[in-house]
C-alpha positions in Angstrom: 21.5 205.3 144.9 20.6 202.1 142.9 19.4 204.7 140.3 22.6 207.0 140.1 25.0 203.5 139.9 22.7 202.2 137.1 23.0 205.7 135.2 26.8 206.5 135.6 27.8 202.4 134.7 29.0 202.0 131.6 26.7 199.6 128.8 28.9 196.8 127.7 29.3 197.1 123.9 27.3 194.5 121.5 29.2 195.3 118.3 32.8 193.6 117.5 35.7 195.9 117.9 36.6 197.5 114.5 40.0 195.1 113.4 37.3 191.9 113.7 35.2 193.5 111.4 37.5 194.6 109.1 38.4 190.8 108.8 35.1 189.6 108.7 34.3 191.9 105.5 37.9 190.9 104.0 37.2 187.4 104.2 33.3 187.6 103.0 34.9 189.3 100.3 37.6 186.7 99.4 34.8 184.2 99.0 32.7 186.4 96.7 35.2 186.9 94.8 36.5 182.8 95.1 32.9 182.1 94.2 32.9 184.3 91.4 35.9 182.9 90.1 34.5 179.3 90.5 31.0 180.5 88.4 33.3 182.5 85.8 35.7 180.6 85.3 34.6 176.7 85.3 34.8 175.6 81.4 32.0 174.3 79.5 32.8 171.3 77.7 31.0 171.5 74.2 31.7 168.0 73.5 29.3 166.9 76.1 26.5 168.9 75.4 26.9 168.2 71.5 25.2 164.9 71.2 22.4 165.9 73.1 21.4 168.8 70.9 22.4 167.2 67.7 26.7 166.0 66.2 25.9 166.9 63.5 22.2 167.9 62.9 20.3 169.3 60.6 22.1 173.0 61.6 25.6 171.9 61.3 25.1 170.4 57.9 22.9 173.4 56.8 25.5 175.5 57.9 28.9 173.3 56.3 26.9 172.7 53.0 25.8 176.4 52.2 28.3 178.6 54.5 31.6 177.1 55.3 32.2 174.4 52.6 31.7 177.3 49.8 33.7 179.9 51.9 36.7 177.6 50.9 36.8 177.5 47.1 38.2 181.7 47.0 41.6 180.3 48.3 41.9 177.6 45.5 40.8 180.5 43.1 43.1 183.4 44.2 46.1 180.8 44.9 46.2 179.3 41.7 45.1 181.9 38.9 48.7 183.6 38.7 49.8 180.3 37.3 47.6 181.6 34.3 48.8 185.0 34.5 52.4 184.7 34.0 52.3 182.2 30.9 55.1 182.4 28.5 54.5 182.1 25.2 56.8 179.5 23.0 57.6 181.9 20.3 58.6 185.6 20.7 61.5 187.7 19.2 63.1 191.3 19.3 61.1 193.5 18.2 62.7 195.9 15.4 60.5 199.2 14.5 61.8 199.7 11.1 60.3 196.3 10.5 56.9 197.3 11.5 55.3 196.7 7.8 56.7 193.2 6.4 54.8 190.0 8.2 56.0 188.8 11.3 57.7 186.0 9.2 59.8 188.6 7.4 60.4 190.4 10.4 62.2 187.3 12.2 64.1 186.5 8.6 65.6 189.4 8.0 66.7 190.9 11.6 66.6 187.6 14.1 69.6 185.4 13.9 70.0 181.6 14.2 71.4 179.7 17.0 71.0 176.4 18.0 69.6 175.2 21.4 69.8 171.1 21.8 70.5 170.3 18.4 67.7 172.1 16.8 67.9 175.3 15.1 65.6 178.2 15.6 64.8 181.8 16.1 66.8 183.6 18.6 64.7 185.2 21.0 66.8 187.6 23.0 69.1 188.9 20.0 68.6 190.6 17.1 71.2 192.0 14.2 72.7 195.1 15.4 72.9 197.0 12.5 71.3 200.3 10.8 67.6 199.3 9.2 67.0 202.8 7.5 70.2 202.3 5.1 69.2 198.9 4.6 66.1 199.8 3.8 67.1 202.9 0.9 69.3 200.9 -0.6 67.1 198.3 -1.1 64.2 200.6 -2.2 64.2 199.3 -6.0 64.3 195.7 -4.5 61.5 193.4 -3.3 62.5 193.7 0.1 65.9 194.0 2.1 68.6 192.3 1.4 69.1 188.7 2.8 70.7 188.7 6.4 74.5 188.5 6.8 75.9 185.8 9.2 78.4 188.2 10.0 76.1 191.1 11.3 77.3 191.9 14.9 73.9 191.2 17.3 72.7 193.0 20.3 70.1 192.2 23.2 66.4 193.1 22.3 66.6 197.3 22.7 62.8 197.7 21.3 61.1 195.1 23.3 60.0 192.0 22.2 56.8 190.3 20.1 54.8 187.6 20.6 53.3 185.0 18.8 49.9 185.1 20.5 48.2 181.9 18.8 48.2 180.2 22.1 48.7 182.3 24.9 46.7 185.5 24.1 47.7 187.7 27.4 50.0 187.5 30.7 52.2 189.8 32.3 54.8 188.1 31.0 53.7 189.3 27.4 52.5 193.8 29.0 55.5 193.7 31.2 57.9 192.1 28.7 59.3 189.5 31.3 61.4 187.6 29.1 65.1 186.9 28.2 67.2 188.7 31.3 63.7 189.1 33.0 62.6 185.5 32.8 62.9 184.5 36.7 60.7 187.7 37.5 57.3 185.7 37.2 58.8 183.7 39.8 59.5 186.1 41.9 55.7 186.5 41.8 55.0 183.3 43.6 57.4 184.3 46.1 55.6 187.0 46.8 52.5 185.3 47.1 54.0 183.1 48.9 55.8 185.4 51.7 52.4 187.0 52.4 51.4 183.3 54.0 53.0 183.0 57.2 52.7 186.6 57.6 49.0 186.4 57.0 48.2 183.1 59.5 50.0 184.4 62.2 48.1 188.4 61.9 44.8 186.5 60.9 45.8 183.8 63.4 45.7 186.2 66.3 42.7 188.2 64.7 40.6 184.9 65.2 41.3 184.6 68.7 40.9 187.7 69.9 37.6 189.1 67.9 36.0 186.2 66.6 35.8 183.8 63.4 33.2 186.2 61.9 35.4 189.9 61.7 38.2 187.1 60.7 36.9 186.0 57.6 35.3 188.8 56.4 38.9 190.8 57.1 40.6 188.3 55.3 37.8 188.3 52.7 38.3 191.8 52.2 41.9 191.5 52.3 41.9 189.6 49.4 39.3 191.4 47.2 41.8 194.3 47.5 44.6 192.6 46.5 43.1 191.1 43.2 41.4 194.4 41.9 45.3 196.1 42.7 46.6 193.3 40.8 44.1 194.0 37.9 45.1 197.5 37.8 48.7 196.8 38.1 50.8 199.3 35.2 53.7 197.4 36.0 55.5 194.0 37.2 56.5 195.5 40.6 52.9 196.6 41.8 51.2 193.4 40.3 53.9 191.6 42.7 53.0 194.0 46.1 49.3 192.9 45.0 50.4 189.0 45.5 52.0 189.8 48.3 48.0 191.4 49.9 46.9 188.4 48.3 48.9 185.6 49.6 48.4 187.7 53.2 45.3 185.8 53.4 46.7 182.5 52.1 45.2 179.6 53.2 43.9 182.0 56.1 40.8 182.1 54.4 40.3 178.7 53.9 41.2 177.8 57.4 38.3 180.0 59.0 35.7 178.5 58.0 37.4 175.1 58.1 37.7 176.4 62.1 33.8 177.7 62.2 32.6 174.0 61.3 34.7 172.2 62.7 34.3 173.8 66.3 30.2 173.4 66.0 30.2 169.4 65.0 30.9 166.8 67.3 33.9 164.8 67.5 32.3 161.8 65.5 32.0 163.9 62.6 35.8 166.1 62.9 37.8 163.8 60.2 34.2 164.0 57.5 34.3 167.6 58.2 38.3 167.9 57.4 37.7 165.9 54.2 34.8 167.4 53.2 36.4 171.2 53.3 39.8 169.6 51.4 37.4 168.2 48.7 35.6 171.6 48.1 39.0 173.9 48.2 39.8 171.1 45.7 36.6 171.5 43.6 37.5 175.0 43.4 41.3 174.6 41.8 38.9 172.3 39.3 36.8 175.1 38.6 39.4 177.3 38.1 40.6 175.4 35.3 37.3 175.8 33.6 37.6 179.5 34.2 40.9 180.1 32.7 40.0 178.0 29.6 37.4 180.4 29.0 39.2 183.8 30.1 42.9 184.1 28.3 43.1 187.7 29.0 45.0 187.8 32.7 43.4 191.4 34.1 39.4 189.3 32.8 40.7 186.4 34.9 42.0 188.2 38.1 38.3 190.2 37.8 36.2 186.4 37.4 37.8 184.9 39.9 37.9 187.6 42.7 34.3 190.0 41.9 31.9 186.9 42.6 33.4 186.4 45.9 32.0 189.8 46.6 28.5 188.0 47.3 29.9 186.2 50.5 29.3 189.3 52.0 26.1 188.2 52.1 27.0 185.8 54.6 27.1 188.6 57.6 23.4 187.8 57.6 23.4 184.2 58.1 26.7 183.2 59.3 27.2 182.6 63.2 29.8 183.2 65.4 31.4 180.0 66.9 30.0 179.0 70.1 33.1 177.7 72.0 34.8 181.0 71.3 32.1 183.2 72.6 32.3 180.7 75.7 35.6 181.2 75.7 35.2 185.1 75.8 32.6 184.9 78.3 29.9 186.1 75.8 27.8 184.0 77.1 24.1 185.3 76.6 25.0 184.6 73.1 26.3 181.5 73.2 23.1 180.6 74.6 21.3 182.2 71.6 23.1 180.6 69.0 23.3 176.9 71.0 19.4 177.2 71.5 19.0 177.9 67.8 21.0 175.0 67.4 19.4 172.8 69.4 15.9 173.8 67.5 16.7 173.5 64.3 18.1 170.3 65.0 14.7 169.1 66.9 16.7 168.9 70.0 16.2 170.1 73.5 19.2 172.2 75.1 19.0 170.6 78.6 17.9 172.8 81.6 20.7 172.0 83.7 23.0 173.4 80.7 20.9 176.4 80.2 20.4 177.2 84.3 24.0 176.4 84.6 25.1 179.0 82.0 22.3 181.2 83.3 24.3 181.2 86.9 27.3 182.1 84.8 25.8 185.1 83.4 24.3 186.5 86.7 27.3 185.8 88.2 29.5 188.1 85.4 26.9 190.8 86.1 27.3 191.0 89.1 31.0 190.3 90.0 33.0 192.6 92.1 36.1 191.9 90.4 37.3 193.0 86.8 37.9 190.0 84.5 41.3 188.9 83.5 41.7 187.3 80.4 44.8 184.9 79.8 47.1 186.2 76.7 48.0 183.6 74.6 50.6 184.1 71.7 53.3 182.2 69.6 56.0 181.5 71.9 53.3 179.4 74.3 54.0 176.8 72.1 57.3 176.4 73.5 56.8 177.2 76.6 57.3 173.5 77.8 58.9 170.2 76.5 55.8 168.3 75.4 54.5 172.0 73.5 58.1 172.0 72.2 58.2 169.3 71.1 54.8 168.4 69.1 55.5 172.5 67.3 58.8 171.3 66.1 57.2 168.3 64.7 53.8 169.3 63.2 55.7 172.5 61.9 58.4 170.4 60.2 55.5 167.9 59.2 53.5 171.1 57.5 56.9 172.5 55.7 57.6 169.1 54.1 54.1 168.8 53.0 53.2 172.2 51.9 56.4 172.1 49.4 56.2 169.1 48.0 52.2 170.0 47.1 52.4 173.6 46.1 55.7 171.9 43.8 53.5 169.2 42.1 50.3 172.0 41.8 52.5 174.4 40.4 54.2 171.8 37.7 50.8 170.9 36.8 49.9 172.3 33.9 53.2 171.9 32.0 52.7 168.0 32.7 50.7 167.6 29.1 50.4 169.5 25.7 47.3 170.9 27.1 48.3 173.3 30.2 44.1 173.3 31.2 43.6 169.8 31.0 46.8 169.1 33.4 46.0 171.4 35.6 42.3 170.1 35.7 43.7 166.2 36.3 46.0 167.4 38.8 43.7 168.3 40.9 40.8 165.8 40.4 43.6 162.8 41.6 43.3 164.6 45.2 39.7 163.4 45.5 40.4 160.0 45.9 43.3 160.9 48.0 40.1 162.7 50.2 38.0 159.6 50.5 40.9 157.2 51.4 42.2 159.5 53.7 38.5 159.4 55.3 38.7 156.0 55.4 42.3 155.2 57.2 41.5 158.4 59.5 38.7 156.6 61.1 40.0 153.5 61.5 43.6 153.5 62.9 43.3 157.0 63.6 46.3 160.3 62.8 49.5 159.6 63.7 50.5 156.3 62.6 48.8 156.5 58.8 50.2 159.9 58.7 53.5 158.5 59.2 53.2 155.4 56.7 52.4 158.2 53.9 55.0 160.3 55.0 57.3 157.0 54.7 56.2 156.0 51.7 55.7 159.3 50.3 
C-alpha cells in the first residue's frame, strides 16, 4: 500500500514555471546588453593618454614635418595661380585683317582712333575705324602706305578680335579667350566660380571626413583637385576653364584643413596653437613659392600643369600616412587604434600603459561579442543649432569666418597690382603673414582665443 501511494503521488516540480523564466532570461539579457553598452560605448579620452606616450614626440613631429605640414602648400598653389592666369595686358587694340602686313605701330595709326581717358590721350582699345580697308588700300597702291586717318571716320566695336602687346604679359585667358572690352568682368567671374565651389566643397568633404576617415578625405579631395587643374589646362574656352574653377575651388581650403585636422587630433593640447601656426606658416610658404613659379612660367596652361602635376607625388602618402586615432575610436575601429597608438607610443620611446591597452582590449571582446547591433549617432549641419549655446557660438564663429575670409582673400587678391612689379607684390604680400604667425603664437598662449581675437578684430 505504502508502495502503490508512493507510485501514483505526484513529484513536486524543481523547475520555475515558464513566465519566471521567461523573466529571468529577459532581464539577464537587459544586463548583457546594459553591460555591453557600458564597454562600447564609455569614451576614451586621448588627452589623457597623450602625455604618457609622448605630446608631441618624436612621431607627431615626424609625421607634421614630412606628412601634414607639406599636404598644405597645394591649396596656396591652386587658390592663387588664376590670379596669373587671367592677367590683362596694358596695351591691346582691334584687330583689323587687312592690316595684317604693316607693324603693329602702323596698324594702331592708321585704323585705331584717339580718345582720351583722365586727361591723357591714347589708343582706343575697344574701337576701331569703321570703314572699307581694301578701297583704302587700291587707292593708295602708288602711295607709301594708306592714307592718314580721318577724325571723321564713323568707328565700330572690335569685329576681328583684338591684339596684344605681349612684352609683359606673354599668355592668360584673358589674351586665348579675348576677355576684354564688353568681356572684361568675365575673369572675375572666374574667382566666383572658384570661390562658389568652397562652401560647397567643406560641407561634402566636411561630412566625407566624418564618416570614412581623414585618409579617403584627403586623397578625394586631392584627387578632386588634380582633375580640376588638368580640365582647366585643357580648357578651349572661358566657360569650361570656369566649370574647372568651380572642381577646383570644391576642395578649397578642404584640403588644407585635413591635414591641419590629422595633426592636430594626434598632438596634445600643449602643442594645438604651435600646430595651427605652424600649418598657416606652410600654406603661407606655399603662396610664396608660388610667386617664384609664376615668375618663371608666363604661359597660363605651363603654370596650371607646374603647380598641380607635382602634387601627384602625395599619393605616395597612402603608404605612410595614418588614420587619425580619435576617429577610429570614435568609429569603434578599435584594434586599429591600438595599432597606430602602440606605434606611436614606440617610436616616441614611450610605453602605452597596460590599463589603456587591457581596457581597450575589453572593448574589443566586448564588440565581438555583443548581442546587439551597433547604433551609430548621425550628426549633420543643423546640430549646430539645435540648442541656444550651439546657436549661438555658429552664428558667431560663422560671422567671425565671413568677415575674415573677405577681407583676406580682398587684400591677397589686390596683391600683386600693389607695385610695378605684380611677382614681387604678390611675393611681399604674403611673407608680412609670417610675422603675423609668430605673434599670433605668442598672444595665443598667453591670454588665450577669445579676448586677442577680439582686440584684432577691433582694431582691425
Amino acid at each position: 500500500m505504502n508502495g502503490n501511494r508512493s507510485n501514483s503521488s505526484a513529484k513536486p516540480s524543481l523547475e520555475p514555471p515558464k513566465e519566471m523564466r521567461e523573466e529571468e532570461e529577459d532581464e539577464n539579457e537587459a544586463e548583457i546588453q546594459e553591460c555591453e553598452k557600458m564597454l562600447s560605448e564609455e569614451p576614451f579620452d586621448l588627452d589623457e593618454l597623450l602625455p604618457v606616450i609622448g605630446e608631441f614626440g618624436r612621431y607627431q613631429k615626424l609625421l607634421l614635418w614630412l606628412i601634414c605640414l607639406p599636404a598644405c602648400i597645394p591649396c596656396g598653389f591652386c587658390a592663387f595661380n588664376q590670379l596669373f592666369m587671367t592677367d590683362v595686358p596694358e596695351e591691346y587694340w582691334c584687330r583689323v585683317p587687312e592690316l595684317e602686313n604693316f607693324t603693329a605701330e602702323e596698324r594702331k595709326m592708321y585704323s585705331i582712333p584717339m580718345v582720351v581717358h583722365d586727361g591723357v590721350e591714347s589708343y582706343s582699345k575697344c574701337s576701331r575705324y569703321a570703314v572699307d580697308w581694301k578701297e583704302i588700300l587700291n587707292y593708295s597702291d602708288d602711295l607709301e602706305g594708306p592714307q592718314a586717318p580721318n577724325t571723321s571716320w564713323p568707328t565700330e566695336p572690335c569685329r576681328d578680335g583684338w591684339e596684344y602687346n605681349t612684352t609683359v604679359v606673354q599668355s592668360s585667358i584673358v589674351i586665348d579667350f579675348n576677355l576684354v572690352c564688353d568681356y572684361d568682368i568675365y575673369p572675375t567671374l572666374g574667382l566666383v566660380a572658384l570661390n562658389t565651389g568652397g562652401p560647397v566643397g567643406v560641407y561634402l568633404f566636411g561630412l566625407l571626413n566624418d564618416r570614412l576617415g581623414r585618409r579617403i578625405s584627403y586623397f578625394s579631395c586631392l584627387a578632386t583637385l588634380l582633375i580640376g587643374s588638368f580640365i582647366t589646362a585643357a580648357s578651349t574656352s572661358f566657360w569650361m576653364w570656369a566649370f574647372s574653377r568651380v572642381i577646383v575651388g570644391l576642395t578649397i581650403p578642404a584640403v588644407y584643413q585635413i591635414p591641419f585636422i590629422i595633426a592636430l587630433e594626434l598632438v596634445g593640447p600643449n602643442y594645438r596653437s604651435f600646430v595651427t601656426v605652424m600649418t598657416c606658416t606652410f600654406y603661407t610658404f606655399g603662396i610664396m613659392m608660388l610667386a617664384g613659379v609664376t615668375y618663371l612660367i608666363r604661359d597660363w596652361v605651363q603654370l596650371t600643369l607646374y603647380t598641380s602635376v607635382p602634387f601627384l607625388f602625395y599619393f605616395l602618402y597612402l603608404l605612410v600616412m595614418p588614420e587619425s586615432p580619435r576617429w577610429l575610436l570614435m568609429k569603434g575601429k578599435l584594434e586599429q587604434a591600438l595599432l597606430i597608438l602602440e606605434k606611436m607610443a614606440n617610436v616616441n620611446g614611450k610605453q602605452l600603459p597596460d590599463s589603456f591597452r587591457k581596457r581597450l582590449q575589453q572593448r574589443v571582446l566586448a564588440e565581438k561579442n555583443r548581442t546587439t547591433k551597433r547604433t551609430e549617432q548621425t550628426i549633420g549641419a543643423f546640430d549646430l543649432c539645435k540648442t541656444p549655446n550651439m546657436r549661438l557660438k555658429t552664428i558667431l564663429i560663422t560671422l567671425n569666418w565671413f568677415a575674415n575670409e573677405t577681407v583676406y582673400l580682398g587684400l591677397s587678391y589686390y596683391g600683386p597690382s600693389l607695385g610695378e612689379n605684380q611677382y614681387l607684390s604678390f611675393f611681399l604680400s604674403s611673407l608680412v603673414e609670417i610675422p603675423s604667425y609668430i605673434i599670433c603664437w605668442i598672444i595665443m598662449d598667453r591670454w588665450g582665443r577669445r579676448w586677442p581675437m577680439c582686440l584684432l578684430m577691433i582694431l582691425r
